[in-house]
C-alpha positions in Angstrom: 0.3 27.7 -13.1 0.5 29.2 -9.8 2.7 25.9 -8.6 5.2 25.9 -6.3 7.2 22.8 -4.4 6.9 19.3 -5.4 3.7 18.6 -7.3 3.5 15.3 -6.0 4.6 15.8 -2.0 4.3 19.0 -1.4 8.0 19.9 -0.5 9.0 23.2 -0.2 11.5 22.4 -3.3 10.7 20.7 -6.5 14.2 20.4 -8.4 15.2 17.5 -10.5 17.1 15.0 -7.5 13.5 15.6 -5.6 11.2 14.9 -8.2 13.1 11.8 -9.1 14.9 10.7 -6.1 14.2 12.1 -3.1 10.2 12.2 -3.3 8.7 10.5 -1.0 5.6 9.5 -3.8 7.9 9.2 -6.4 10.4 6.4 -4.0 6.6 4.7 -3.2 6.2 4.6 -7.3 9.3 3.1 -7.7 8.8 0.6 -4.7 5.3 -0.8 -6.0 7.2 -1.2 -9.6 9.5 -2.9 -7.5 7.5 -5.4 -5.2 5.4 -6.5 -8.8 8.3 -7.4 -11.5 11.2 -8.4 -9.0 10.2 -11.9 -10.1 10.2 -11.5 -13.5 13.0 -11.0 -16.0 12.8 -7.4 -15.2 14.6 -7.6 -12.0 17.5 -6.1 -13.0 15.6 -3.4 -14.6 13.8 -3.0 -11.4 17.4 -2.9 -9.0 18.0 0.4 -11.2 14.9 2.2 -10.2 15.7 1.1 -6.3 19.2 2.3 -6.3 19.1 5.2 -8.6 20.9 8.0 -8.5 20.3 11.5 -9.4 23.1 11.0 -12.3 21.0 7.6 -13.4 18.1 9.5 -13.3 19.7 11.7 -15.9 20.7 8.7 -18.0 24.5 10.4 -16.8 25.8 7.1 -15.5 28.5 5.3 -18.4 27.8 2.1 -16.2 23.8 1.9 -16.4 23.2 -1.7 -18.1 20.5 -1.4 -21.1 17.8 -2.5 -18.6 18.2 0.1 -16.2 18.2 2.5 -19.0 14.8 1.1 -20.1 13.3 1.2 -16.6 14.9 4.5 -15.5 13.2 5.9 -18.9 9.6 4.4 -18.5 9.6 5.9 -14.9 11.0 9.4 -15.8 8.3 9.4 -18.8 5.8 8.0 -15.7 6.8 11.1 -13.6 6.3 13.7 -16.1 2.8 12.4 -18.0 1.6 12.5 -14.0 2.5 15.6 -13.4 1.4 16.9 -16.9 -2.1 15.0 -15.9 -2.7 17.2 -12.6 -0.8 20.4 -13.2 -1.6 20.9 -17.0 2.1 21.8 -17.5 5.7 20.3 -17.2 6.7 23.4 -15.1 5.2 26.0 -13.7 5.0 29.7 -15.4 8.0 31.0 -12.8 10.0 28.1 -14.1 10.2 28.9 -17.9 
């Protein structure tokens, strides 16, 4: 694949803070996750993917609670099964 920048945005840089925190589509995904389960038991959950941090992202955080973990997985597995869909690859061949 000829990709470069954010596969999602189009930013000029498509590193792992972007594509999980600092994406513009990606903070949308997370917001519409947000606005449908805050009133369910999964608010908690759902405060993890609003507040997350590049080192939650990772699963690099010794505080995450188990539901954070669980949400913070779903939507990293979200993120790359997208961008598998369009793209036909994780990364690009000047990545590997």
């Amino acid at each position: 694949s000829d990709q470069e920048g954010c596969a999602f945005c189009g930013a000029e840089r498509e590193d792992y803070r972007h594509l999980f925190v600092d994406c513009e589509v990606a903070s949308r995904a997370r917001d519409i996750v947000r606005h449908r389960h805050s009133a369910l038991k999964a608010a908690k959950a759902v405060t993890a993917l609003e507040y997350a941090t590049e080192e939650d992202c990772r699963l690099e955080n010794p505080n995450l609670t188990m539901e954070g973990i669980r949400a913070l997985t779903c939507f990293s597995l979200a993120v790359w099964r997208t961008r598998y869909y369009f793209l036909g690859t994780v990364f690009g061949e000047h990545e590997r």
